[in-house]
C-alpha positions in Angstrom: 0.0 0.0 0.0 1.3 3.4 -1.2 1.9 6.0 1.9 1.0 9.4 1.7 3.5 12.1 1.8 3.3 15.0 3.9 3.6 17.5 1.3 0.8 15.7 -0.4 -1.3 15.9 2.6 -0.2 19.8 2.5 -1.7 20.1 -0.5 -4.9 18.7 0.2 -5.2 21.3 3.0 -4.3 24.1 0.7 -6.8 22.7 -1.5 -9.7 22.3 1.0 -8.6 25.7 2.1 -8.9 27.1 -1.3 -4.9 28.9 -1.0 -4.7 27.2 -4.7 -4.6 29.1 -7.8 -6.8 27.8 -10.7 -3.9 26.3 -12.4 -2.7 24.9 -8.9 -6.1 23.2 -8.5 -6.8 21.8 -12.3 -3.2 20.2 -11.7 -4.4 18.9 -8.4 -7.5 17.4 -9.8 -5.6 15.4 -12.5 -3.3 14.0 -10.0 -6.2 13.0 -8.3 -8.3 11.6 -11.1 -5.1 9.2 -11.8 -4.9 8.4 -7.9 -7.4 6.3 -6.2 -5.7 6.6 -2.7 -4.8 10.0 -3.2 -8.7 10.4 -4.2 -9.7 7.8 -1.2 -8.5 10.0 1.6 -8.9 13.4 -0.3 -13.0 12.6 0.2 -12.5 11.4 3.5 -10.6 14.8 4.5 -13.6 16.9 2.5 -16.4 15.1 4.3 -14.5 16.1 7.9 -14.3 20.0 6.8 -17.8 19.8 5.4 -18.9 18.5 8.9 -17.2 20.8 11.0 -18.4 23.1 9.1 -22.0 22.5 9.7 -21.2 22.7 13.2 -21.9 25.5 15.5 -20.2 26.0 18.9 -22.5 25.9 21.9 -22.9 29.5 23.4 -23.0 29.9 27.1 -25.5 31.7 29.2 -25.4 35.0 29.5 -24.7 35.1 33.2 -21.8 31.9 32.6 -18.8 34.3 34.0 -20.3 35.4 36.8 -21.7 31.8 38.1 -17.8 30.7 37.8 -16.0 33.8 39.1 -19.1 33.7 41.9 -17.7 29.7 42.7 -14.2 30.7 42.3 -14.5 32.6 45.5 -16.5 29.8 47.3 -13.6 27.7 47.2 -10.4 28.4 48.8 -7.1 27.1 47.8 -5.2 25.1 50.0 -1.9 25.7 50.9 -0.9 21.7 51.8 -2.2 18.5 51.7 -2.2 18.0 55.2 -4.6 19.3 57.7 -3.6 21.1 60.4 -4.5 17.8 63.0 -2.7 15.3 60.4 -0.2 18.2 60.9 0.5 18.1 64.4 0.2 14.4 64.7 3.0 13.5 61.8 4.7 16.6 63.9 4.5 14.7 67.1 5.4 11.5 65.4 8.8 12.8 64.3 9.8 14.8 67.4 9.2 11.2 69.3 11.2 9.7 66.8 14.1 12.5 67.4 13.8 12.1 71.1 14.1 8.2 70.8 17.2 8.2 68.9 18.5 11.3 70.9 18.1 9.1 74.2 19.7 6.0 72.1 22.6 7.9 71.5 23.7 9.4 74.3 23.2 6.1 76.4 25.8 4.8 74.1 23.8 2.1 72.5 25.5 2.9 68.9 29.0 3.2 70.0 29.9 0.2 69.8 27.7 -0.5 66.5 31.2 0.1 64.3 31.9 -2.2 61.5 33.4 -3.0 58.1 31.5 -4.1 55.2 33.0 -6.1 52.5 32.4 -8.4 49.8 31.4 -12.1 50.4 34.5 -14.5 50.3 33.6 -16.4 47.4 36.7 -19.0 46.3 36.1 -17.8 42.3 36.7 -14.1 43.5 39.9 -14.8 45.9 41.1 -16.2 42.4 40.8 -13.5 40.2 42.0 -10.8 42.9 45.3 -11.6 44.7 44.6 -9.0 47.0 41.5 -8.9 49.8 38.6 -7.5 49.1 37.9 -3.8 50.0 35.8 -3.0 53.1 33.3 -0.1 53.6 33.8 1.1 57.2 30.2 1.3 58.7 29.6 3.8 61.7 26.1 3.3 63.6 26.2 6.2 65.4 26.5 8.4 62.5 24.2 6.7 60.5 21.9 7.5 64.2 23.0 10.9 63.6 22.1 11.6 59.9 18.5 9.9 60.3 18.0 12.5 63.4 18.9 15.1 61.1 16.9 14.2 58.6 13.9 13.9 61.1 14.0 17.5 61.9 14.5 18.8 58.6 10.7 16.8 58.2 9.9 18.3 61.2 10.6 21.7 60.0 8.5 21.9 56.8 6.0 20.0 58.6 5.6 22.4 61.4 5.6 25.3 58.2 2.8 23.8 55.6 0.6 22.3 58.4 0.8 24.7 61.0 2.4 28.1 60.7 1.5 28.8 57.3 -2.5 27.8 58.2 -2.1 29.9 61.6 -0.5 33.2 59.8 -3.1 32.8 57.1 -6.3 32.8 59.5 -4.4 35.8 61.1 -4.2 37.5 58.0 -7.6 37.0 56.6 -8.9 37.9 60.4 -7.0 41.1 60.2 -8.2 42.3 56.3 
């Protein structure tokens, strides 16, 4: 099956269009007549245009603006997905996490949590590599640390899109 070109599918627009000049288009219509695919989907892009163009667009009522701008208002936007109770209980949830791993550490429960990771000793890799495997040293207490840290960076933007931002807003709006 022959594939239309994109320049001929140009064409048929500037034909349906009517950008053609009459030589243009008698030279258009013989390429056509010789052409039964050409022809084929030439119709089928005529019979779109002629029924869009029978089509008129809907009109909206006369008082369409104002019912939308009137809703617009009902609706507030919100500043976060999370209420301001889902707020302060993921807030509690992460200070008590904090305070957990606070008290961990400085009991000394990670001090001794110091290690090395390495590879497996496999037999095939000891005989490819004459030397040992390297070792990742592997510090609990820092790891401790850096989730704690990471706890109250959450803790911070919860405490800012759940709470403060909410509580400033109400304050504004009361104040206006």
């Amino acid at each position: 099956m022959k594939k239309i070109s994109q320049a001929q599918q140009n064409e048929f627009s500037r034909y349906l269009d009517g950008l053609m000049t009459p030589a243009e288009q008698l030279e258009f219509e013989s390429i056509l007549a010789e052409d039964k695919l050409l022809k084929a989907r030439f119709d089928e892009l005529r019979f779109v245009q002629q029924s869009l163009l029978g089509l008129r667009p809907e009109q909206p009522s006369r008082n369409f603006t104002s019912r939308v701008m009137q809703r617009l208002n009902e609706y507030p936007a919100k500043s976060s997905g999370l209420s301001m109770r889902s707020g302060i209980f993921l807030l509690i949830g992460v200070l008590l996490a904090v305070g957990i791993g606070s008290v961990l550490i400085s009991a000394g429960v990670f001090d001794s949590a110091t290690t090395t990771l390495g590879l497996p000793h496999y037999a095939v890799i000891e005989r490819l590599m004459k030397r040992s495997t390297p070792g990742i040293p592997f510090n609990g207490k820092l790891v401790v640390n850096i989730i704690i840290l990471l706890n109250l960076g959450l803790a911070w933007l919860v405490l800012d899109k759940a709470i403060l931002k909410p509580l400033f807003q109400r304050r504004m709006e009361a104040g206006e």
